[in-house]
C-alpha positions as CSV (number, residue, x, y, z in Angstrom):
1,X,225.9,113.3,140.0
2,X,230.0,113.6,140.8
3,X,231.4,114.3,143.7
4,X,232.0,117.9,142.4
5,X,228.7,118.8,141.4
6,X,226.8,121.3,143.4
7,X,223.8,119.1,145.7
8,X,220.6,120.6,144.9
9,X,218.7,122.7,147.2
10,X,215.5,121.0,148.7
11,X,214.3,120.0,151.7
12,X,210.3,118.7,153.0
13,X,208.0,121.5,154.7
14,X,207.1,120.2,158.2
15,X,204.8,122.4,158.7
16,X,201.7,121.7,155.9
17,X,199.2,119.8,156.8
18,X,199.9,117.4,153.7
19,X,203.8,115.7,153.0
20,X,205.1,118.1,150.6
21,X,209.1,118.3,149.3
22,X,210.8,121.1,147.2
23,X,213.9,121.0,145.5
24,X,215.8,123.7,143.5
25,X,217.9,121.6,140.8
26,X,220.5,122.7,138.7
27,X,219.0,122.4,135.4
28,X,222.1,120.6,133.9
29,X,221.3,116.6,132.7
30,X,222.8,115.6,136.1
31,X,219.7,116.7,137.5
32,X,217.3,114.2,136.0
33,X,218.6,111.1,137.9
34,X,218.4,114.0,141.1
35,X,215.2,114.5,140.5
36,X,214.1,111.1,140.4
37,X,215.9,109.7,142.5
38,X,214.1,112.8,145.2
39,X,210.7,111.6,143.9
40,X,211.2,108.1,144.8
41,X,212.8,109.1,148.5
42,X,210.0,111.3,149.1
43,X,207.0,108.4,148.2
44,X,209.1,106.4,150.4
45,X,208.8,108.5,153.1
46,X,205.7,109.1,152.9
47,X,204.6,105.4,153.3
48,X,207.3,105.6,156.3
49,X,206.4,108.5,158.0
50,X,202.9,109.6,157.3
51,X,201.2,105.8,156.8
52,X,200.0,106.2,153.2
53,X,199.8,103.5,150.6
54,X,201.9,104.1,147.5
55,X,201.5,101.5,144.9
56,X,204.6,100.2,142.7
57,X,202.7,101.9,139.6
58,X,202.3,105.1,141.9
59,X,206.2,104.9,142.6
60,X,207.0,104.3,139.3
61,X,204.7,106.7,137.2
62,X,206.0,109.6,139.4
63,X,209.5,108.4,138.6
64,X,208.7,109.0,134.8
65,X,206.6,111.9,135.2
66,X,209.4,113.6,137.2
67,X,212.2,112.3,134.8
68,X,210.0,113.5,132.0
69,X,208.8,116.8,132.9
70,X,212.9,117.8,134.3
71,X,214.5,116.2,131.1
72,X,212.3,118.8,129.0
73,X,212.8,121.2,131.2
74,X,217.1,120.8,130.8
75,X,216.6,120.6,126.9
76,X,214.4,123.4,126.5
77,X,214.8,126.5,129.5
78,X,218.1,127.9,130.5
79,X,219.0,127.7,134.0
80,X,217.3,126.2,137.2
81,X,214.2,123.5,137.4
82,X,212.1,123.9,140.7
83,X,210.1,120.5,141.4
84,X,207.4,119.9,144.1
85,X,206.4,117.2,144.9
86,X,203.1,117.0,147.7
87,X,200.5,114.4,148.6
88,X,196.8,115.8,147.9
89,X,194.3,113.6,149.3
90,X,195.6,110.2,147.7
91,X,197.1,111.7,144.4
92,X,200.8,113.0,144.7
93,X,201.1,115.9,142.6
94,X,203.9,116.9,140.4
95,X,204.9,120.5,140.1
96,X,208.0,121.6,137.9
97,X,208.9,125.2,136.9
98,X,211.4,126.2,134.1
99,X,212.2,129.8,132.6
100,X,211.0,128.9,129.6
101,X,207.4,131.0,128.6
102,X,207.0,128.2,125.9
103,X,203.9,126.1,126.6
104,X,204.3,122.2,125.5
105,X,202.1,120.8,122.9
106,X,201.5,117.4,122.8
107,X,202.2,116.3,119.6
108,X,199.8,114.2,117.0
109,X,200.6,110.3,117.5
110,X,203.0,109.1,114.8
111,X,204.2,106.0,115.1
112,X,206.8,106.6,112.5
113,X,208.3,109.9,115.0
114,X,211.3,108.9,116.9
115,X,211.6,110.5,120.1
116,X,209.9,113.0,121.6
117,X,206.9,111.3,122.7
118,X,207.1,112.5,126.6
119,X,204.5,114.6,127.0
120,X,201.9,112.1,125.5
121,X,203.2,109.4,127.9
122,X,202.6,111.9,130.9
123,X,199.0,113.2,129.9
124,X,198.4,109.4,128.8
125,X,199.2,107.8,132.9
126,X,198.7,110.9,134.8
127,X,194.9,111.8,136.6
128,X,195.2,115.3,135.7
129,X,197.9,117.8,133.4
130,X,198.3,121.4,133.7
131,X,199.8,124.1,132.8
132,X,200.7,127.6,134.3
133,X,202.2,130.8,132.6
134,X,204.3,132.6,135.1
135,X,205.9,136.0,135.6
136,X,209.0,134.4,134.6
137,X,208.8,130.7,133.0
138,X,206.0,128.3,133.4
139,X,204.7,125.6,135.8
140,X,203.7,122.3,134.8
141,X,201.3,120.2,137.4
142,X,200.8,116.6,137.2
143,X,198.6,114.4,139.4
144,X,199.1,110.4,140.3
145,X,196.7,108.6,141.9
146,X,198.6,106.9,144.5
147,X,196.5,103.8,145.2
148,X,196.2,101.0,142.7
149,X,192.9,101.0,141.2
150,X,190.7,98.2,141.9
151,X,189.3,98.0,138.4
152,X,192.6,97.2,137.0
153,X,192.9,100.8,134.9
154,X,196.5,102.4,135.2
155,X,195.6,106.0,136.2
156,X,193.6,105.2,138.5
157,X,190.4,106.1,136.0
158,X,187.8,103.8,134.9
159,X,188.1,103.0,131.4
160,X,186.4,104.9,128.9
């Protein structure tokens, strides 16, 4: 982001009982390094402030979640991107809003497709996916376990 550019509006709430942050972004490209860059500070802190374990695949599977779920956001809805981010027992969970009342699909696997392959990464590593029709827009929520999972498995699931 330039030295021109508007900072986004966000800030943590001190008063939940659980670390959460909010952050009104732009919605322009710029925001998707913002964005991320706020997911990462706000695991930090959390490990920081409030004591809880974050894993490096916690902290980096929120990172591509949140860069994810804002890029398709900036490509597909006019104007602003909310984003949430709060801890929920050990899962952080992912919220981003757009204007857009177009529900994602995940499309079939094919291998031959270049690009837009996203939302199957995100329902492939996250612990939970879903989605929310709004008055205005939609919401999509995304859990992380935070912890590593002792059996190896990168969502934190046991293998199937």
């Amino acid at each position: 982001m330039d030295d021109t550019a508007p900072a986004p509006v966000g800030g943590f709430d001190t008063t939940a009982s659980e670390p959460v942050f909010s952050a009104a972004l732009d919605g322009d490209s710029s925001c998707i390094s913002t964005a991320r860059r706020m997911a990462a500070d706000f695991l930090t802190r959390v490990q920081a402030v409030h004591g809880l374990p974050v894993s490096d695949r916690a902290m980096d599977l929120t990172q591509l979640i949140v860069s994810e779920l804002v890029t398709n956001a900036c490509k597909y809805a006019p104007g602003p991107v909310l984003l949430e981010l709060r801890i929920v027992g050990d899962l952080v969970e992912v919220v981003v809003w757009d204007s857009a009342p177009v529900v994602p699909i995940a499309r079939a696997a094919d291998p031959a497709r270049v690009g837009q392959h996203g939302l199957e990464i995100v329902m492939t590593v996250a612990q939970a996916f879903e989605v929310q029709r709004r008055p205005v827009g939609k919401s999509i929520t995304v859990r992380i376990a935070l912890p590593d999972d002792p059996g190896g498995a990168v969502t934190g699931r046991l293998p199937l």
